[in-house]
LOTOR-820840 format. One record per residue (C-alpha): chain; residue in three letters; z, x, y; residue number from 1. Coordinates in steps of 0.05 Angstrom, whole numbers, m for minus. Each point is the difference from the previous one (the first is absolute). Last residue first. Example, Ala and Ser with C-alpha at 12.3 -4.5 7.8 and 13.67 -1.06 7.14 Angstrom:
BEGIN
cadena=A&residuo=SER&pz=143&px=273&py=m21&num=2
cadena=A&residuo=ALA&pz=13&px=m27&py=m69&num=1
END
This chain:
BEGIN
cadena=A&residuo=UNK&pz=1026&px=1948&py=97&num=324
cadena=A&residuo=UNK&pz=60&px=11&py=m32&num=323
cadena=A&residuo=UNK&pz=m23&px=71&py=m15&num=322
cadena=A&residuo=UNK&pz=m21&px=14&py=69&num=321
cadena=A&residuo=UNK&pz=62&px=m23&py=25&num=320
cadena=A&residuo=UNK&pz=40&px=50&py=m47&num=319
cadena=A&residuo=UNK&pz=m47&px=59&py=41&num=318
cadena=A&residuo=UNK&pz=m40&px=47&py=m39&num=317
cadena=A&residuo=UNK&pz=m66&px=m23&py=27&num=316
cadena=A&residuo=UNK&pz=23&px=m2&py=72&num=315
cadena=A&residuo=UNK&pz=m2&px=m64&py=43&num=314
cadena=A&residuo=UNK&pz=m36&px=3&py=57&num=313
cadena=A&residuo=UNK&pz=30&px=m38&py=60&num=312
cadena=A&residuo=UNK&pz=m30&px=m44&py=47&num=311
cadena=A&residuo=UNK&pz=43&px=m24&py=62&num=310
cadena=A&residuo=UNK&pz=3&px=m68&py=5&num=309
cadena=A&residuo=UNK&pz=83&px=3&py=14&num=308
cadena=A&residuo=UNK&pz=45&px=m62&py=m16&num=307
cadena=A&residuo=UNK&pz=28&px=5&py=m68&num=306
cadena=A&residuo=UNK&pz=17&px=71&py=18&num=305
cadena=A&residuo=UNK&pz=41&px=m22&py=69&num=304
cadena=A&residuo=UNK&pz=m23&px=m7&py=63&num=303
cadena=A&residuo=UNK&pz=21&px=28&py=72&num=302
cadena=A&residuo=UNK&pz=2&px=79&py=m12&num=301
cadena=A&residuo=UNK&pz=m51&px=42&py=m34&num=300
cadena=A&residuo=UNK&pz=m1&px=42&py=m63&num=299
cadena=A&residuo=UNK&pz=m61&px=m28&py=m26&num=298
cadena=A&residuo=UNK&pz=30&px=m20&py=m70&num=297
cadena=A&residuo=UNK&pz=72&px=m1&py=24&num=296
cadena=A&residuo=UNK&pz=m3&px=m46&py=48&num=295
cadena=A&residuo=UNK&pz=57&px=17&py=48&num=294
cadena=A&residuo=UNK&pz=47&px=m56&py=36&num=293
cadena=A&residuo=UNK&pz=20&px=4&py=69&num=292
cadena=A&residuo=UNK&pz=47&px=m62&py=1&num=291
cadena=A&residuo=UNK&pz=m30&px=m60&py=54&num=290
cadena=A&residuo=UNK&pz=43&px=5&py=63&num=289
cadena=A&residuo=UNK&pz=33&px=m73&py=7&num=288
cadena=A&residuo=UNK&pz=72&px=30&py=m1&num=287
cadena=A&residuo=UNK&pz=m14&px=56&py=39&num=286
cadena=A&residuo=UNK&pz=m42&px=m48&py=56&num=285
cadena=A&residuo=UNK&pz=62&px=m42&py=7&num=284
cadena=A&residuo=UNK&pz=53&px=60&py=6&num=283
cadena=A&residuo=UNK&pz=m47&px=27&py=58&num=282
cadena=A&residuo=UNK&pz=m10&px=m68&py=31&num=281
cadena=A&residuo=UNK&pz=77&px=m3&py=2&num=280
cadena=A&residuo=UNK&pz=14&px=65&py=26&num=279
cadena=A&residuo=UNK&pz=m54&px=m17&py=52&num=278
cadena=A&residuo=UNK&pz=38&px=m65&py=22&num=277
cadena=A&residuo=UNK&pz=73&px=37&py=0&num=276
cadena=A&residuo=UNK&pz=m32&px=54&py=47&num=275
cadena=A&residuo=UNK&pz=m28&px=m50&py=50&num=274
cadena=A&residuo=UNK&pz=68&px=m36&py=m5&num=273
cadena=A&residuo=UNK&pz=32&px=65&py=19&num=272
cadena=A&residuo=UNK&pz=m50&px=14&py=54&num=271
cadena=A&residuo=UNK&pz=8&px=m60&py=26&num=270
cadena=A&residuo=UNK&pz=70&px=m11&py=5&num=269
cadena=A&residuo=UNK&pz=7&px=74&py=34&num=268
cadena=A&residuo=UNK&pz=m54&px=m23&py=56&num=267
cadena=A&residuo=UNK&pz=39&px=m60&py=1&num=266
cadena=A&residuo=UNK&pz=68&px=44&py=4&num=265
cadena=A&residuo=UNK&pz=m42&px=46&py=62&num=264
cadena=A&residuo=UNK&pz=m24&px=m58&py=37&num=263
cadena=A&residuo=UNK&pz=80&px=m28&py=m1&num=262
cadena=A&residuo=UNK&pz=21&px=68&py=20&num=261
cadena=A&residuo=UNK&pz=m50&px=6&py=60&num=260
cadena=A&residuo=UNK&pz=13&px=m71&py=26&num=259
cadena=A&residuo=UNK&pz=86&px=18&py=m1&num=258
cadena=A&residuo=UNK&pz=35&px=m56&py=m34&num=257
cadena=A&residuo=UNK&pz=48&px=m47&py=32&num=256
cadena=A&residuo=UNK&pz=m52&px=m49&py=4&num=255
cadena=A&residuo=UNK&pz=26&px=m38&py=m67&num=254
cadena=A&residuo=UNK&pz=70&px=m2&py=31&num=253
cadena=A&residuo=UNK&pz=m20&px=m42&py=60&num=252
cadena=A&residuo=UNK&pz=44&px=27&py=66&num=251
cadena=A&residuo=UNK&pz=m33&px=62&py=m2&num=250
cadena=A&residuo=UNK&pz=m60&px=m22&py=20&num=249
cadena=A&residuo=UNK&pz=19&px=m51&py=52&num=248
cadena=A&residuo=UNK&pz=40&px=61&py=26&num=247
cadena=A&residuo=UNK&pz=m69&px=43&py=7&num=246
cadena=A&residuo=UNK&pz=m33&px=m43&py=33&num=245
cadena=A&residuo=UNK&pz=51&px=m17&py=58&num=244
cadena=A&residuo=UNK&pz=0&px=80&py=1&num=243
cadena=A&residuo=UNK&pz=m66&px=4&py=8&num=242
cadena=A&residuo=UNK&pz=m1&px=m58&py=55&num=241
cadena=A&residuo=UNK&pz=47&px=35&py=36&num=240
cadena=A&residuo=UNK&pz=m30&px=64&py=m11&num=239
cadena=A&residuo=UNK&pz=m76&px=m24&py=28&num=238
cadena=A&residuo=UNK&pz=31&px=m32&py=62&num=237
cadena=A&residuo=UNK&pz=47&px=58&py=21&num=236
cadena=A&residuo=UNK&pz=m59&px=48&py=m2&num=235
cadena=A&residuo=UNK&pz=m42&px=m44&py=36&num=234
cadena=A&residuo=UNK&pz=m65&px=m16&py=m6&num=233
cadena=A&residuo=UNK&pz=7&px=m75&py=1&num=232
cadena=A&residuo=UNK&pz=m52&px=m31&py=m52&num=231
cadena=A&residuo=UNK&pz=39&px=8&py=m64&num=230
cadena=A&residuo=UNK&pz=m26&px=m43&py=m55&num=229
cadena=A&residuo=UNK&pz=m36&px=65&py=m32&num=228
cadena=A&residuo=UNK&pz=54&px=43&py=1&num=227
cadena=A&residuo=UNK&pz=33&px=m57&py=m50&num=226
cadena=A&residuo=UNK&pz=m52&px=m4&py=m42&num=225
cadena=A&residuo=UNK&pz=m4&px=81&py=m8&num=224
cadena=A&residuo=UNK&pz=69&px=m3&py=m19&num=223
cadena=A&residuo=UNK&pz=4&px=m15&py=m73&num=222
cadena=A&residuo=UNK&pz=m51&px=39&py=m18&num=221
cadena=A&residuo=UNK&pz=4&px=52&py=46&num=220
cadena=A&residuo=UNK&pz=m60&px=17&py=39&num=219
cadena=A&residuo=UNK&pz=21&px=m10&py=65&num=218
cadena=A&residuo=UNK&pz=74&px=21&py=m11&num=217
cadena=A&residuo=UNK&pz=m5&px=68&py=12&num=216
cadena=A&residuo=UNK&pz=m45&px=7&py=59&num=215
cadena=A&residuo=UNK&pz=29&px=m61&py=36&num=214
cadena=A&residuo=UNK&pz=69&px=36&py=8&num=213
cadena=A&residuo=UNK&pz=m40&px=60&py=29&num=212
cadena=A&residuo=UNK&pz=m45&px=m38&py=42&num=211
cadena=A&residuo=UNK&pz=57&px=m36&py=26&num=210
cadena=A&residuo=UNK&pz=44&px=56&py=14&num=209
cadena=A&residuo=UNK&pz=m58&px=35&py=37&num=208
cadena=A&residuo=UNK&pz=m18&px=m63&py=31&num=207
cadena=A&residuo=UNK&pz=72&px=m9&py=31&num=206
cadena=A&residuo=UNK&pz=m6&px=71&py=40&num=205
cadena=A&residuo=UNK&pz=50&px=57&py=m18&num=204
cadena=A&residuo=UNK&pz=55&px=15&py=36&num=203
cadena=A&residuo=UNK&pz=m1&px=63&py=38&num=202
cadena=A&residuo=UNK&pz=70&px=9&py=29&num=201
cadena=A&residuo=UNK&pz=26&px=48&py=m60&num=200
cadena=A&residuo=UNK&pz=45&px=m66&py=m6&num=199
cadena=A&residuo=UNK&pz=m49&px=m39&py=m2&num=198
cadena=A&residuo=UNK&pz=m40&px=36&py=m51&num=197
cadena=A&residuo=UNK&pz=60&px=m4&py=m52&num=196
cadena=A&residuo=UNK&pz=15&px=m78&py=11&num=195
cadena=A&residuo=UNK&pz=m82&px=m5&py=m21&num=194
cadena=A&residuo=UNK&pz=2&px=53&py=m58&num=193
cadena=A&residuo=UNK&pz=67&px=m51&py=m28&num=192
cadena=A&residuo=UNK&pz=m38&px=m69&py=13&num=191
cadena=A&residuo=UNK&pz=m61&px=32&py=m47&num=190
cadena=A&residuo=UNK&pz=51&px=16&py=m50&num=189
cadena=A&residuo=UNK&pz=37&px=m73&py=11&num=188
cadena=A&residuo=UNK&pz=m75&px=m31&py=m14&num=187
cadena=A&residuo=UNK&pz=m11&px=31&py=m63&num=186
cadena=A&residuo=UNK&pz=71&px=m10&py=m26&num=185
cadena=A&residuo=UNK&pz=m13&px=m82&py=13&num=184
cadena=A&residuo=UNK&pz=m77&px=14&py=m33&num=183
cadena=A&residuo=UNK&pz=37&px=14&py=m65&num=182
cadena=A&residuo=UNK&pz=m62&px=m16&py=m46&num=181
cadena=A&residuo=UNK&pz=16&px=55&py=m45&num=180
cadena=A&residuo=UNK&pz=m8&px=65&py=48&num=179
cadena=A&residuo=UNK&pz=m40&px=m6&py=73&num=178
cadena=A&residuo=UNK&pz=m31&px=63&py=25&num=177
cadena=A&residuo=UNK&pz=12&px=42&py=66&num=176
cadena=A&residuo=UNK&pz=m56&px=51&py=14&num=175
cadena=A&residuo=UNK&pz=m18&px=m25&py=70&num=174
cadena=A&residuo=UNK&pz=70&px=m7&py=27&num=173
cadena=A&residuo=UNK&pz=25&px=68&py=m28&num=172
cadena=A&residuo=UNK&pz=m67&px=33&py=38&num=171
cadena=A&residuo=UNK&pz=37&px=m30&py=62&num=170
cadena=A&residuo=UNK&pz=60&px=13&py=m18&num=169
cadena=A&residuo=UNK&pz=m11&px=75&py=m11&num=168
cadena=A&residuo=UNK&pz=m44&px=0&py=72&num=167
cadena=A&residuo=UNK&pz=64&px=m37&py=23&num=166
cadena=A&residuo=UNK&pz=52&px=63&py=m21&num=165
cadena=A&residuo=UNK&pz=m58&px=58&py=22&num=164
cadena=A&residuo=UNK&pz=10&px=m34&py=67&num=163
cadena=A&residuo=UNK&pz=72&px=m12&py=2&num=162
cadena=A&residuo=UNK&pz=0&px=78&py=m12&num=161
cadena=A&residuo=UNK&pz=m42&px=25&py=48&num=160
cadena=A&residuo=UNK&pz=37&px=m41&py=56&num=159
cadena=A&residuo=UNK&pz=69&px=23&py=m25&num=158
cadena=A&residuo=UNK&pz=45&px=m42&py=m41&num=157
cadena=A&residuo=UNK&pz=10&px=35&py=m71&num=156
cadena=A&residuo=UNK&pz=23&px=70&py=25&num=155
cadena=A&residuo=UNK&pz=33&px=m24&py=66&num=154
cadena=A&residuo=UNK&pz=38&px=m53&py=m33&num=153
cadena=A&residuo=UNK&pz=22&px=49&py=m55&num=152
cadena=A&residuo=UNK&pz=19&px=54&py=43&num=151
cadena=A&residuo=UNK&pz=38&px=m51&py=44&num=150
cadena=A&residuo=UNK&pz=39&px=m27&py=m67&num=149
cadena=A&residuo=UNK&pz=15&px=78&py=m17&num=148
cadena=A&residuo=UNK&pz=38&px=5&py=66&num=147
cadena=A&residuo=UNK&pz=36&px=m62&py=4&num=146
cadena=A&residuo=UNK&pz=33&px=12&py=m68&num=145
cadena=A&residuo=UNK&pz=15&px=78&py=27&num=144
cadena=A&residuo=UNK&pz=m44&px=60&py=m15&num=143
cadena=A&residuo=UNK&pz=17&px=62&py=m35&num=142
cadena=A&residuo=UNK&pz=m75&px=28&py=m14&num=141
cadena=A&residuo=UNK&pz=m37&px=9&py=m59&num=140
cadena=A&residuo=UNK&pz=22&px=m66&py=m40&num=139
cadena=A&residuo=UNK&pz=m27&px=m32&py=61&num=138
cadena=A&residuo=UNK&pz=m69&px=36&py=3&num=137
cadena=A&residuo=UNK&pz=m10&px=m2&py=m82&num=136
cadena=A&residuo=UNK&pz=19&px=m70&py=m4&num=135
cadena=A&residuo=UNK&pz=m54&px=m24&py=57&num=134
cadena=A&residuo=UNK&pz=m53&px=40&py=m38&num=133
cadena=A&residuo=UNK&pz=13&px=m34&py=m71&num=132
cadena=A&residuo=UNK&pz=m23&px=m63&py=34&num=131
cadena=A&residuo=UNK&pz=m47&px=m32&py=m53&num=130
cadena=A&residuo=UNK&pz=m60&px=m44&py=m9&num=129
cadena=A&residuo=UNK&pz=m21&px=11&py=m69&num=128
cadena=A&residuo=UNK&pz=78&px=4&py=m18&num=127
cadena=A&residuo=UNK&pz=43&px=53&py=m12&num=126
cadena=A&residuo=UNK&pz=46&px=19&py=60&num=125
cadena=A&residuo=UNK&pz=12&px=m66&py=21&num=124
cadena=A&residuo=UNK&pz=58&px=m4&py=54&num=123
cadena=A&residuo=UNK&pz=63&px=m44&py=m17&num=122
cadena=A&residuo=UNK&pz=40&px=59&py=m21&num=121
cadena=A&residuo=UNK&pz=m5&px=38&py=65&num=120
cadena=A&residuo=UNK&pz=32&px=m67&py=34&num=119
cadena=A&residuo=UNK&pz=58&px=0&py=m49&num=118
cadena=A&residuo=UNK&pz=12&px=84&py=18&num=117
cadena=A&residuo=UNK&pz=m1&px=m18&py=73&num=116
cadena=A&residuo=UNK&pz=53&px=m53&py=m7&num=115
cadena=A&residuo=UNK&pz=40&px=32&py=m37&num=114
cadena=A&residuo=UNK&pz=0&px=71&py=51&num=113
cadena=A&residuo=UNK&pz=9&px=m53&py=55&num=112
cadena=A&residuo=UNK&pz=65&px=m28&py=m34&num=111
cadena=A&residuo=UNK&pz=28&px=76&py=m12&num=110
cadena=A&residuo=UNK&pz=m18&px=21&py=62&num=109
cadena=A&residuo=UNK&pz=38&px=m53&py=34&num=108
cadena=A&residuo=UNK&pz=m9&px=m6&py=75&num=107
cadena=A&residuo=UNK&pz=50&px=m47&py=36&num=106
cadena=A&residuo=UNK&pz=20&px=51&py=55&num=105
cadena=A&residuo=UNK&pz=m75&px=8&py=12&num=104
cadena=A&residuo=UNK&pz=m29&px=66&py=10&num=103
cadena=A&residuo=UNK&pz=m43&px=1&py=m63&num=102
cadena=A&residuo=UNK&pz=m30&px=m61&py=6&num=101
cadena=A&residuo=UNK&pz=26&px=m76&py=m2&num=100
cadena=A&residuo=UNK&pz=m47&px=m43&py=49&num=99
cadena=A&residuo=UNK&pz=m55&px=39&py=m40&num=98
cadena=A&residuo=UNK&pz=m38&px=m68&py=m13&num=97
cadena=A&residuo=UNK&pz=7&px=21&py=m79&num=96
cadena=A&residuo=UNK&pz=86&px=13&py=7&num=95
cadena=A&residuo=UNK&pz=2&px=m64&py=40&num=94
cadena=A&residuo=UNK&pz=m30&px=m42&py=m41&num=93
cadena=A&residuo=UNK&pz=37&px=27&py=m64&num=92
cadena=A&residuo=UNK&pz=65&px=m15&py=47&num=91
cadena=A&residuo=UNK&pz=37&px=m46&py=m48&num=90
cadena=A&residuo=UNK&pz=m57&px=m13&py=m58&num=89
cadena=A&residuo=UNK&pz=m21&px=m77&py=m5&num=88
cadena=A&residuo=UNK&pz=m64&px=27&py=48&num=87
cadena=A&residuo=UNK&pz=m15&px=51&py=m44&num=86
cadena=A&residuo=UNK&pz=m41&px=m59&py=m51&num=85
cadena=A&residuo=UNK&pz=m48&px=m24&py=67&num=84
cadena=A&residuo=UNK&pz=m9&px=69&py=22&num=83
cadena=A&residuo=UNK&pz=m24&px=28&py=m61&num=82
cadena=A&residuo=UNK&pz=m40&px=m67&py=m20&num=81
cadena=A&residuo=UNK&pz=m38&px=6&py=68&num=80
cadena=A&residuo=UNK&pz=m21&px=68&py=m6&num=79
cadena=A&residuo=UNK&pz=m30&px=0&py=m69&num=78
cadena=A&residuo=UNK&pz=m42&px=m66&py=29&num=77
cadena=A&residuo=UNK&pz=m14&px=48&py=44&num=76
cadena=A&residuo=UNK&pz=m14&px=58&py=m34&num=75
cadena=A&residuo=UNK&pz=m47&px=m33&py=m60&num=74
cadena=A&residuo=UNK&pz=m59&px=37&py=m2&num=73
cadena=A&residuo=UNK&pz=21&px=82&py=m4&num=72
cadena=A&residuo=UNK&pz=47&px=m21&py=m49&num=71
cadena=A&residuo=UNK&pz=75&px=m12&py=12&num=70
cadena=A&residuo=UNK&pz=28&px=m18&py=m73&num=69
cadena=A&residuo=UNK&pz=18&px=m78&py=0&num=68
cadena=A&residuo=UNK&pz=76&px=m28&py=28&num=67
cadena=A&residuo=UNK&pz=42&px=m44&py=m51&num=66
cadena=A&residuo=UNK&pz=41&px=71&py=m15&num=65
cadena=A&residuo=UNK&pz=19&px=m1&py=73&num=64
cadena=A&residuo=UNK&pz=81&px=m24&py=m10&num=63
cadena=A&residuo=UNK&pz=7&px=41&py=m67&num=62
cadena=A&residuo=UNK&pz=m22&px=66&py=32&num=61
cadena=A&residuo=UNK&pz=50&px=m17&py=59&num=60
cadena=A&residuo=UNK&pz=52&px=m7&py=m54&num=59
cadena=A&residuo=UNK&pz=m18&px=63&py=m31&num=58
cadena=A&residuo=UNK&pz=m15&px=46&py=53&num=57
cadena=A&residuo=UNK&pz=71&px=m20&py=31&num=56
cadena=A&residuo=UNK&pz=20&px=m75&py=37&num=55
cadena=A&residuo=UNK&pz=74&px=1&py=m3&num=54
cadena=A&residuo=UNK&pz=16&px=65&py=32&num=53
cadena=A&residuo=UNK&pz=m36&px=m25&py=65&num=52
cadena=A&residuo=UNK&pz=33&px=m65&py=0&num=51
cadena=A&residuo=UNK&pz=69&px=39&py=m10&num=50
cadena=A&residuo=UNK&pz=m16&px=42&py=62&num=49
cadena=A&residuo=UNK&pz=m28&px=m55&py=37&num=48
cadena=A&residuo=UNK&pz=82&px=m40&py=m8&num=47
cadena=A&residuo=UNK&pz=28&px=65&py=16&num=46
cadena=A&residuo=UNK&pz=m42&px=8&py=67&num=45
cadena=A&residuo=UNK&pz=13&px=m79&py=12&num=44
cadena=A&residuo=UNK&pz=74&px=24&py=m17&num=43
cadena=A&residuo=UNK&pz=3&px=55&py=41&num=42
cadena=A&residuo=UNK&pz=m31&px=m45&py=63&num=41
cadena=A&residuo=UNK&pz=47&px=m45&py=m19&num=40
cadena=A&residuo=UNK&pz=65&px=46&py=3&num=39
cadena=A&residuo=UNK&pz=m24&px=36&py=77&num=38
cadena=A&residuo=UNK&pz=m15&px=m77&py=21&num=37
cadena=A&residuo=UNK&pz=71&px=m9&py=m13&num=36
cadena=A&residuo=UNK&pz=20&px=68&py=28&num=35
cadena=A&residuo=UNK&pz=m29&px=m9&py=66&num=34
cadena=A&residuo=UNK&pz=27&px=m74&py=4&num=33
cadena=A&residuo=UNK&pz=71&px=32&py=m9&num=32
cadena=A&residuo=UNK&pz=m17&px=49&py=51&num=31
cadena=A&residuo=UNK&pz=m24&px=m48&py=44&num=30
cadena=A&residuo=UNK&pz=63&px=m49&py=m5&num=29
cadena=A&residuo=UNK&pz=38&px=68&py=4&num=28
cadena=A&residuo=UNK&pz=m19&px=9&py=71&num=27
cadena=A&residuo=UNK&pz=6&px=m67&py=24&num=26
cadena=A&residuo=UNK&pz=70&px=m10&py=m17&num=25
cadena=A&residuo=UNK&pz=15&px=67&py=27&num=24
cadena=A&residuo=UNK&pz=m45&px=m20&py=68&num=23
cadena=A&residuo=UNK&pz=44&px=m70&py=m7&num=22
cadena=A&residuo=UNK&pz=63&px=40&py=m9&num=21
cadena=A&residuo=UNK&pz=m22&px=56&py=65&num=20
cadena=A&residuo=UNK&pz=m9&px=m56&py=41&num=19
cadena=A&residuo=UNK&pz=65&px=m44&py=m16&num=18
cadena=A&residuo=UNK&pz=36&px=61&py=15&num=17
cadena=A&residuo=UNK&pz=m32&px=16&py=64&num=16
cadena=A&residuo=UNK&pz=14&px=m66&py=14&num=15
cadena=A&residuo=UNK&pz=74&px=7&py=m18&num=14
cadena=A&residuo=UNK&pz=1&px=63&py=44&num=13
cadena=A&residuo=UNK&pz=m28&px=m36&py=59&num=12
cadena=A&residuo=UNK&pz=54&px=m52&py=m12&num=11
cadena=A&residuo=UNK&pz=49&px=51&py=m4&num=10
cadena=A&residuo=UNK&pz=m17&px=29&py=65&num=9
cadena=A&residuo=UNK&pz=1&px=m56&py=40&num=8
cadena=A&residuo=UNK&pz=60&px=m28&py=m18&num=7
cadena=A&residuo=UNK&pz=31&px=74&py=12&num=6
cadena=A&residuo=UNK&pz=m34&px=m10&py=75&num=5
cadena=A&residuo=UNK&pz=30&px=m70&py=2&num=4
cadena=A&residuo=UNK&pz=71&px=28&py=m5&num=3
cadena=A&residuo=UNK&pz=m4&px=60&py=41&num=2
cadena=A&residuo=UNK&pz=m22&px=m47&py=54&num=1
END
């Protein structure tokens, strides 16, 4: 009995053993997973650290220089380029969708403060149409990336704003002009005011962009034919078939030439041969002009002495009155 009960006993202890290895084993598994994850999640951090020391005022300056000056016409188009060129810029997005604020353990002040001062540098502060208001209120305050972008989209994107925006394209629309035959440019300006008004949600209608197009082409010579043969009003209709016309054109050398400058070297051809005709008639009527010859007996021009019936009266004491 006292046998088995010892047999007994170390086998318990042996399990109790076992246990306590395996909850060892167990144990130090976790804590050797714990420190693992522990070294990436340092190194990610590391690894964001170095991205966000790599891209400073300068770099990120380089990386948006393609984008235009925001206006007080052109915000989304603005918008769209500044999102599109930050997205090859680790954690840009997140920094502007204020996933990354101040309370974030991956918040860099340094990286924000960059990318604020980049954004302040693409804002017109001189042009006609300028936003030298939006600079003042974020250079005022301390804001964030994600704050100054909200300013901005709340400044340039409210209701009174999109409206005074299409009233400007709308007038823009009706005052646009074509320059040296380039209806191709003509028609991508027009396209431009149209992409514009959809996004402010308030396209306009395909007559306006037709009667506009049609407006400046109607009457140009080497248009108006063309407007002519188009029976489909249609804004696509009218600038395919413009710019059909217009690479016919170019493709002959001799109709490279601009209407307007070709009228204006005849008109220039003209007047010089006009000029080189009356220097000639002038040079052919001085060499014909009869000499202005005097008579002195009368004292009058035209005929000579031999020539003039005037009487004279001879005085007594005169040499001829002795030949005589």
């Amino acid at each position: 009995m006292a046998g088995e009960s010892d047999h007994q006993v170390s086998t318990s202890e042996a399990a109790r053993r076992t246990k306590g290895g395996k909850r060892g084993k167990a144990t130090q598994r976790v804590q050797i997973d714990e420190e693992v994850t522990d070294d990436n999640e340092a190194e990610e951090e590391s690894d964001s650290g170095d991205d966000d020391d790599r891209y400073d005022y300068r770099t990120l300056a380089k990386i948006l220089e393609t984008v235009p000056k925001l206006t007080s016409r052109n915000y989304y188009s603005w918008c769209t380029l500044i999102k599109a060129n930050l997205r090859v810029v680790p954690y840009a997005t997140r920094h502007l969708e204020g996933k990354y604020d101040r309370s974030h353990p991956k918040w860099n002040r340094t990286f924000d403060n960059a990318l604020v001062g980049v954004l302040r540098s693409t804002l017109d502060t001189e042009g006609e149409h300028n936003v030298l208001h939006l600079l003042l209120d974020i250079s005022k305050n301390h804001l964030t990336f994600h704050q100054a972008w909200k300013k901005i989209e709340r400044s340039l994107t409210s209701e009174a704003a999109r409206t005074s925006r299409r009233i400007a394209l709308l007038a823009q629309l009706n005052e646009v002009k074509m320059f040296h035959a380039d209806a191709h440019k003509l028609i991508q300006e027009i396209r431009a005011m149209q992409t514009e008004t959809s996004l402010l949600g308030a396209p306009f209608s395909d007559d306006a962009l037709y009667a506009a197009l049609q407006r400046c082409t109607i009457r140009h010579p080497v248009y108006k034919e063309t407007v002519a043969t188009v029976h489909q009003v249609s804004f696509d209709a009218l600038a395919t078939a413009l710019t059909t016309r217009q690479s016919a054109m170019e493709s002959v050398p001799g109709q490279k030439v601009d209407p307007r400058q070709a009228s204006t070297r005849t008109a220039g051809t003209n007047e010089e041969q006009a000029y080189d005709a009356e220097s000639d008639t002038g040079s052919a009527k001085t060499a014909t002009k009869p000499k202005r010859i005097r008579c002195w007996v009368c004292k009058r021009h035209g005929h000579s002495a031999r020539q003039c019936d005037a009487s004279v009266t001879i005085p007594e004491n005169s040499p001829l009155a002795k030949t005589n």
